[in-house]
C-alpha positions as CSV (number, residue, x, y, z in Angstrom):
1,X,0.0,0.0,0.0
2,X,1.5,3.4,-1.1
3,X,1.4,6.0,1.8
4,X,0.3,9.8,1.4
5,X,2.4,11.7,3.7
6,X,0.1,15.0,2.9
7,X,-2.0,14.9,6.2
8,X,1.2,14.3,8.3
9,X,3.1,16.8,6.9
10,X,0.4,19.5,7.4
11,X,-0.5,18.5,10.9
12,X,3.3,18.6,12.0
13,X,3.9,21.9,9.8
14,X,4.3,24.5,12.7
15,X,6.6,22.3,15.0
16,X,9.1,23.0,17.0
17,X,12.5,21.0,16.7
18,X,14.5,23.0,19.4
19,X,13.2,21.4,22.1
20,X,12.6,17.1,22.9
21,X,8.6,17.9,23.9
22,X,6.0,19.6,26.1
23,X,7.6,18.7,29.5
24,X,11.1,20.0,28.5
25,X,12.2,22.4,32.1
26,X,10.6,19.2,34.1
27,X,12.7,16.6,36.5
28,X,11.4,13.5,37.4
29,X,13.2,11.6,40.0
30,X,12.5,7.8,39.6
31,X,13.0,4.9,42.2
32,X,10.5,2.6,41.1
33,X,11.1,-1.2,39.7
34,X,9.1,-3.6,37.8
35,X,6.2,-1.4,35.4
36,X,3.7,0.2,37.2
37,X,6.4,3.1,38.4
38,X,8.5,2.8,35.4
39,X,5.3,3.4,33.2
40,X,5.0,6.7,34.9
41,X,8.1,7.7,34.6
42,X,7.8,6.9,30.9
43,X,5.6,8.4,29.9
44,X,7.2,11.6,31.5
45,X,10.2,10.8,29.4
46,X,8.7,10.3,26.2
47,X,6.9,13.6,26.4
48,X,10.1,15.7,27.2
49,X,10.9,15.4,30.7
50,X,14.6,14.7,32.1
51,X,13.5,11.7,33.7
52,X,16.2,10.2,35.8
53,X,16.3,6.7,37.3
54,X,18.0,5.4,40.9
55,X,18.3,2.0,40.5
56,X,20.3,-0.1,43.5
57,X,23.3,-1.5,42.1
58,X,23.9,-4.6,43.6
59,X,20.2,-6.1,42.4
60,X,19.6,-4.2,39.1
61,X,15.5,-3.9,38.1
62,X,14.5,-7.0,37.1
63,X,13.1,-5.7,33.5
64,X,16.6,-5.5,32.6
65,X,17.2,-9.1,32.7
66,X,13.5,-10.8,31.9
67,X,14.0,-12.5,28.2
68,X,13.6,-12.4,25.6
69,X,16.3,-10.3,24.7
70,X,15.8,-8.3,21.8
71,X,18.1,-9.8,18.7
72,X,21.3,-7.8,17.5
73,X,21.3,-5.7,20.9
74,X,24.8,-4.7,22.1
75,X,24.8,-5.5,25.2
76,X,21.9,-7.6,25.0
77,X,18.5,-5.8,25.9
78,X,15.5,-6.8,27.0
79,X,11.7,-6.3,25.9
80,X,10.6,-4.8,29.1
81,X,13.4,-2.6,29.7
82,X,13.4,-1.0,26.3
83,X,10.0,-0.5,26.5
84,X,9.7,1.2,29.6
85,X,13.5,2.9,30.1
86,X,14.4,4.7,26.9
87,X,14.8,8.4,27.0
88,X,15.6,8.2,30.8
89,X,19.1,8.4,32.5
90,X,20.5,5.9,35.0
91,X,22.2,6.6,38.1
92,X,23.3,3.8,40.7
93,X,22.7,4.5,44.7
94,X,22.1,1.7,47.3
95,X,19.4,3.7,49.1
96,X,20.0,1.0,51.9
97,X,23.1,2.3,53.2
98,X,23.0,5.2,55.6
99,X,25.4,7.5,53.5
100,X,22.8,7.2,50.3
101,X,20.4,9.6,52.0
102,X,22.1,13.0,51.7
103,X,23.2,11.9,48.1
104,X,19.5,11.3,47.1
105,X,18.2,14.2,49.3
106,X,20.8,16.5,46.9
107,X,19.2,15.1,43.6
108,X,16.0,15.3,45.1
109,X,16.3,19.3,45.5
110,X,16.9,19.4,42.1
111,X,13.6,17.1,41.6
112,X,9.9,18.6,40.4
113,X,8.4,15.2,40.7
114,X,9.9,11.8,42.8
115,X,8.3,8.8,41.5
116,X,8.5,5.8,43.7
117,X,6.6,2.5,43.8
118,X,8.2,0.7,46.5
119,X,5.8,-1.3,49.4
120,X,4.8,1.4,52.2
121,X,7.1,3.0,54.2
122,X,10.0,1.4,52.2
123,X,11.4,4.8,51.2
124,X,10.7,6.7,54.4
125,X,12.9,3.9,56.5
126,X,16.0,4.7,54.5
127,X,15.1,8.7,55.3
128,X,14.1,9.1,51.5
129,X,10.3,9.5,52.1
130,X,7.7,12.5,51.5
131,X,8.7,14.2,54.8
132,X,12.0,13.9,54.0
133,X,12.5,14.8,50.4
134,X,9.9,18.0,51.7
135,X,12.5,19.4,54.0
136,X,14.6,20.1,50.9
137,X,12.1,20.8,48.7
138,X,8.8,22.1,49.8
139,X,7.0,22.2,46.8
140,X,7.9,18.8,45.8
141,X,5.4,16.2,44.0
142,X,5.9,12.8,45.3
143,X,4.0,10.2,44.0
144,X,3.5,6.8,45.9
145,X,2.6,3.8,43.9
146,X,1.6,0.8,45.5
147,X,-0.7,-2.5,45.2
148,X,-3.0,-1.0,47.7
149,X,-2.2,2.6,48.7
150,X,-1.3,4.3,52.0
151,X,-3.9,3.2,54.3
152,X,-6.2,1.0,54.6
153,X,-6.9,-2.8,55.2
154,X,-4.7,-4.0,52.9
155,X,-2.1,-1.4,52.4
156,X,1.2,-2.7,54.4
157,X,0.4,-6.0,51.7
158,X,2.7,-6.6,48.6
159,X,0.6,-6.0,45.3
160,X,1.6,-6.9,42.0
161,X,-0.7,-7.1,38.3
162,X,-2.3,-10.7,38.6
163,X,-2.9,-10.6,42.0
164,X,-4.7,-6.7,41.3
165,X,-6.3,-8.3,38.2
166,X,-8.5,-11.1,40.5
167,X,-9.4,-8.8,43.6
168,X,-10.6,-6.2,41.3
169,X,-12.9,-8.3,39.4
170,X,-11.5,-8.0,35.8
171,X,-10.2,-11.6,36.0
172,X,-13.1,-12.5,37.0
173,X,-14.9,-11.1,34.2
174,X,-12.3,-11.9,31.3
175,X,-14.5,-15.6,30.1
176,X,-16.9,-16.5,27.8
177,X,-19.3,-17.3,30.1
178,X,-20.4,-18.5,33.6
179,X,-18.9,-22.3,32.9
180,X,-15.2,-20.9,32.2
181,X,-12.5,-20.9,34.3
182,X,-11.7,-17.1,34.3
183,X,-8.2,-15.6,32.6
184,X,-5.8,-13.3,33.2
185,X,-6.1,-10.2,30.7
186,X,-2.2,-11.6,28.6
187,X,-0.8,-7.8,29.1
188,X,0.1,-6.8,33.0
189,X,-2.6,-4.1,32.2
190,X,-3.2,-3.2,36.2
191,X,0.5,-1.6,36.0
192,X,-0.3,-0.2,32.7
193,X,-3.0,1.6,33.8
194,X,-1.6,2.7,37.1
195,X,1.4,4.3,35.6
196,X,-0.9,5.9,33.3
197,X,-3.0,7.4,36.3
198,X,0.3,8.5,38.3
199,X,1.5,10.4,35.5
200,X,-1.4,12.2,34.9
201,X,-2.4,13.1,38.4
202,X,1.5,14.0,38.4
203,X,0.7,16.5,35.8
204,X,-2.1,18.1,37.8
205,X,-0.2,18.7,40.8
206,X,2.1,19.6,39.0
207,X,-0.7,22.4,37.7
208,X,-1.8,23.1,40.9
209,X,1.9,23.8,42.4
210,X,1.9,26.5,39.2
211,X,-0.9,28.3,40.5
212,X,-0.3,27.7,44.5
213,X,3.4,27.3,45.0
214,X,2.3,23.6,46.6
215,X,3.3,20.9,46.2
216,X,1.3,16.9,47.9
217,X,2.1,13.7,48.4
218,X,0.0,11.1,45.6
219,X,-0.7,8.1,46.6
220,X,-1.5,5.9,43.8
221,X,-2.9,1.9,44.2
222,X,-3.1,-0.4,41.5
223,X,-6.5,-1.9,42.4
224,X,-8.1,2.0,42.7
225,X,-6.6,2.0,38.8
226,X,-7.9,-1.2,37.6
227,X,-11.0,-0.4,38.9
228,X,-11.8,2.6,37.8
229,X,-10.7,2.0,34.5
230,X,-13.1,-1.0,33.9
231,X,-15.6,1.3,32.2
232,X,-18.5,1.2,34.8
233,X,-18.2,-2.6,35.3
234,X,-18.0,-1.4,39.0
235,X,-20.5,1.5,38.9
236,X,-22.9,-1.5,37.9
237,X,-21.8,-3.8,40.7
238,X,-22.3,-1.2,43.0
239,X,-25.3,-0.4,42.7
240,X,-26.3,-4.1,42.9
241,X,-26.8,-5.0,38.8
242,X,-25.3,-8.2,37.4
243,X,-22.4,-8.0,36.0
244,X,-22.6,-11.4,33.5
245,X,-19.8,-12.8,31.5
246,X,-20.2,-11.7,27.8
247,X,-16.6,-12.8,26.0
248,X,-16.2,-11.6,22.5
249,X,-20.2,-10.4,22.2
250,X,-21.3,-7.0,23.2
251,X,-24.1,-6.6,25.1
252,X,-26.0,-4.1,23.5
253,X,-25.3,-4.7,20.2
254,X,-26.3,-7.9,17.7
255,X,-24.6,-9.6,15.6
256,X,-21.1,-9.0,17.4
257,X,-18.3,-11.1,17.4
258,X,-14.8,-12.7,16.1
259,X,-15.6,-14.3,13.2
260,X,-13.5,-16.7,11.3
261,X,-13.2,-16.4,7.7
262,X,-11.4,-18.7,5.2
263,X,-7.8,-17.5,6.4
264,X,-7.9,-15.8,9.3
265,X,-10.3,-13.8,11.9
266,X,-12.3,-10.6,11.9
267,X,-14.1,-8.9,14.6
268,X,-17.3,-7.1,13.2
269,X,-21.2,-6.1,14.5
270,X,-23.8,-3.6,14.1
271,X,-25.7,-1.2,16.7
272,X,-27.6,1.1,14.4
273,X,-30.7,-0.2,12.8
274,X,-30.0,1.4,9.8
275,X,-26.6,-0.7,9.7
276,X,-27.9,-4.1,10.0
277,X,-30.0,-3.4,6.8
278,X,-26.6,-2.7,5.2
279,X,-25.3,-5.9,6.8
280,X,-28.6,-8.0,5.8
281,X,-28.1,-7.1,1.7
282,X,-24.1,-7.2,1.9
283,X,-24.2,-10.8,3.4
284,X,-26.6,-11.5,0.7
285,X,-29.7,-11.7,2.9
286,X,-31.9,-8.5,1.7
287,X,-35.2,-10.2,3.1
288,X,-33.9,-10.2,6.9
289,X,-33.4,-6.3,6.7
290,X,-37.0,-5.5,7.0
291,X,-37.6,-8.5,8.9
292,X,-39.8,-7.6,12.0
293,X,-37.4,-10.2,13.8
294,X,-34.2,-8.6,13.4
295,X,-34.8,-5.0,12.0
296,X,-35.0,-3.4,15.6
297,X,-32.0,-3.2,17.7
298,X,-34.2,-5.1,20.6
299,X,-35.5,-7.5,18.3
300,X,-32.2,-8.1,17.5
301,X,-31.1,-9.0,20.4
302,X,-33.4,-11.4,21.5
303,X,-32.9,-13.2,18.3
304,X,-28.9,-12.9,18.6
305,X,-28.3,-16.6,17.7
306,X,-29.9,-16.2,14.6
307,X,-28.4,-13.1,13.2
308,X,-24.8,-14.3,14.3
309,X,-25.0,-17.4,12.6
310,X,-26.0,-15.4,9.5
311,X,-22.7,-13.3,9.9
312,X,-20.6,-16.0,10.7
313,X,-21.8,-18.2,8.0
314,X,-20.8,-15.3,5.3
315,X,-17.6,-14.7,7.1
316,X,-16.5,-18.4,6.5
317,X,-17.3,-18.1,3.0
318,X,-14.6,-15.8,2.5
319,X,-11.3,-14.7,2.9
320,X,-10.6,-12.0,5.7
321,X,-9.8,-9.7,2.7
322,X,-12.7,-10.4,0.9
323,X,-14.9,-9.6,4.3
324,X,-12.9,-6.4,5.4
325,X,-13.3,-4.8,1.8
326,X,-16.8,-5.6,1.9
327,X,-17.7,-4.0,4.8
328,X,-15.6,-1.4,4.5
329,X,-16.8,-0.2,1.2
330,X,-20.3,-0.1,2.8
331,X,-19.5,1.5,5.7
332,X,-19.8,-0.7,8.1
333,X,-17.0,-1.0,11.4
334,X,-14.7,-4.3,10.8
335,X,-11.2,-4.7,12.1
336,X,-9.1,-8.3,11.4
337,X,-7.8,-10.0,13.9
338,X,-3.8,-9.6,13.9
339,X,-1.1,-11.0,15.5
340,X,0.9,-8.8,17.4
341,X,3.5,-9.0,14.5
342,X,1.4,-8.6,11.9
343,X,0.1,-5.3,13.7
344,X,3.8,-3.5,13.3
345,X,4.0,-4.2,10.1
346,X,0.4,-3.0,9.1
347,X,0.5,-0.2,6.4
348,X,-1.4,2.2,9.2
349,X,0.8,1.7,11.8
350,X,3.6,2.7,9.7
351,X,2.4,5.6,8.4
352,X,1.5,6.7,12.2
353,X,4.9,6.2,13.0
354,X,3.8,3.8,16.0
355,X,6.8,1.8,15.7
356,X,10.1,3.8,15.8
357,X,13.7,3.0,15.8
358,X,16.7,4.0,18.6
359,X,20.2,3.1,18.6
360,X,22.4,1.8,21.5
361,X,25.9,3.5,21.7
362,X,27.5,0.6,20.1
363,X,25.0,0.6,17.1
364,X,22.3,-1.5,18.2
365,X,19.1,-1.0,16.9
366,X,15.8,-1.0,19.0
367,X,12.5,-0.9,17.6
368,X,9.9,0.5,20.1
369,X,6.6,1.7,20.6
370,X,6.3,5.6,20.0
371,X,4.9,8.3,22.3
372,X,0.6,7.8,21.4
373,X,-0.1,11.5,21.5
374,X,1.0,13.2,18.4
375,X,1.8,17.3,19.5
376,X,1.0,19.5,16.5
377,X,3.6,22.2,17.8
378,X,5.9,20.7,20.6
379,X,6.4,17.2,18.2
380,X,8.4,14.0,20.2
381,X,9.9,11.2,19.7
382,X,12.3,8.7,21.0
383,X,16.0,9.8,21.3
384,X,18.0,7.4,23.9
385,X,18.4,3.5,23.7
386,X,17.4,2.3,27.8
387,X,20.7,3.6,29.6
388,X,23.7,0.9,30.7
389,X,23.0,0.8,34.4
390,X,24.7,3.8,36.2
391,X,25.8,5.5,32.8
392,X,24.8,8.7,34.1
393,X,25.7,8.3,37.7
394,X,28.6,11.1,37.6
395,X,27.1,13.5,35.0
396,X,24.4,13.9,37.5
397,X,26.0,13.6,41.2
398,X,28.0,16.5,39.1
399,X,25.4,18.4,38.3
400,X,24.3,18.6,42.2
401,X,27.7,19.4,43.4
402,X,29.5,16.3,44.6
403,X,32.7,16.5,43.0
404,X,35.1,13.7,42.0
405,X,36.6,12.9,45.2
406,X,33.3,12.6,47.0
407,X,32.3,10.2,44.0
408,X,35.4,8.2,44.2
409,X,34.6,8.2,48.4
410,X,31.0,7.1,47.9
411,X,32.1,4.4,45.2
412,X,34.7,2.7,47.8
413,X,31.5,2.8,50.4
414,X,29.4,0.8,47.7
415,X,26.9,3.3,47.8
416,X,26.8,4.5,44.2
């Protein structure tokens, strides 16, 4: 498929290339591990932010080790970490040695936002907590991510993605029906979706410090995340409605589904009335658009077996080619079911830029995910390969006034 770069080129034709984003001037401070805190960070990175990452070097984050490693990496990388840790710099500092506090206390001042998502009161015992780092710097945003948040019931517990995925009912929810044994959604989308949050309630105090001079403490919980980002699933529940098991189907609309075709899979449905007479005359089956039985949306759905046997039937008559330009030329919503390889290399995709290149010092190239919001005047994009661990250790003790010697001092210690 040839791609028209018209539309790109005029969207992106007053931006900026002197700075990396919209959040060029802001510091994040990052002690987090795994993906929840590193997806906050992240995202601040991607978007322009100096975003710099303490991890302890004696037990490195575990995302730099988890394979697969990515092929023709120098040194070897892996998927998580260059995911989640380009565009940031690294610095090493055992936070569990006395001496590391006044180091991370001077980075800290230097700090508009510390993002941390170790258990509660992890950070505070080694003197690096909110009412520490706010002795130093007053106005700072510190946001706390946890499995469970600062208080309650359950908050001194350890909380990771599964376990946040079955309390908060979405593993629950993710099977066909009543007689399955539920599933874990396959992406760690609780830490997803946390990170997410944290960065932009970040951004508001962030906001709010503009206009006050204030800065807060967030406190962030996986399960709040999950849950309110099931899409009223919980709103429902509350309020005492079931909450049944619907798989592939939606509710509300008939015929919806996956629907296998001769070589491969599409999802497709109609809501509107008006499109299901479409649907009826495209599948070949003009006399079921009027029909009293299935021409109403409620009709529709109380006669769902029938009209998704009708669709499914076409579908497997065909090629997923055949069925995609069908539908498409009349209008109708249909997307194919792709592997996750096949969706990088879709014609779309590409012309979004959604998957984007960055080389490693010695060469190595990493393909990534780009940044999803596309800026019009303040344009970004990825700059850095994930950093070696420590690689910016002095540049930055540096930049906060702890000269050589001190560095030299603190290496013999083992604390950076």
């Amino acid at each position: 498929m040839e791609i028209d770069n018209r539309d790109r080129e005029e969207f992106f034709k007053e931006a900026r290339t002197d700075i990396r984003g919209p959040l060029e001037g802001i510091r994040v401070l990052e002690v987090t591990t795994t993906i929840a805190g590193p997806r906050c960070g992240a995202i601040f990175a991607s978007y322009g932010a100096d975003v710099v990452r303490v991890e302890l070097s004696r037990s490195p984050d575990v995302t730099r080790m988890i394979p697969p490693m990515l092929p023709d990496t120098d040194p070897p990388e892996g998927y998580q970490h260059a995911t989640l840790h380009r565009d940031k710099r690294s610095i090493t500092l055992d936070l569990r040695q006395p001496g590391a506090r006044d180091v991370f206390l001077k980075v800290a001042r230097t700090a508009d936002v510390i993002v941390e998502n170790f258990k509660k009161g992890a950070l505070s015992g080694w003197g690096c907590g909110y009412e520490d780092v706010r002795q130093v710097k007053p106005d700072i945003i510190y946001v706390s991510i946890t499995g469970f948040g600062q208080f309650g019931p359950y908050s001194d517990r350890a909380g990771y993605d599964p376990g946040i995925q079955a309390m908060s009912g979405l593993l629950w929810m993710n099977a066909p029906d009543d007689s399955a044994t539920p599933v874990r959604v396959p992406v760690y989308i609780s830490d997803e979706l946390t990170g997410l949050h944290a960065a932009i309630g970040a951004l508001a105090a962030l906001r709010y410090r503009e206009q006050t001079g204030e800065g807060q403490h967030l406190d962030v919980s996986l399960l709040d995340a999950t849950m309110d980002s099931c899409t009223g699933l919980h709103v429902m529940a509350a309020h005492g409605l079931a909450t049944p098991r619907y798989g592939n189907i939606v509710p509300y609309a008939a015929p919806t589904n996956v629907y296998a075709c001769k070589d491969g899979y599409v999802y497709t449905g109609v809501l509107l009335d008006s499109h299901w007479k479409i649907l009826a005359r495209v599948m070949g089956k003009p006399e079921a658009a009027d029909d009293p039985r299935y021409a109403p949306l409620l009709a529709r759905l109380g006669h769902r077996e029938d009209v998704d046997t009708m669709l499914a039937d076409w579908c497997a008559e065909h090629t997923r080619d055949e069925i995609i330009a069908a539908l498409i030329d009349s209008k109708l919503p249909v997307a194919p079911v792709l592997t996750p390889q096949e969706a990088c290399v879709d014609p779309h995709v590409q012309a979004r830029g959604t998957i984007e290149s960055v080389y490693q010092p010695s060469g190595g190239k990493i393909k990534t995910t780009a940044a999803p919001v596309k800026f019009s005047r303040t344009p970004v994009c990825h700059r850095k390969a994930p950093p070696a661990l420590g690689a910016h250790t002095d540049e930055v003790l540096e930049s906060v006034g702890i000269d050589e010697a001190q560095r030299a001092a603190l290496r013999e210690e083992g604390i950076i």
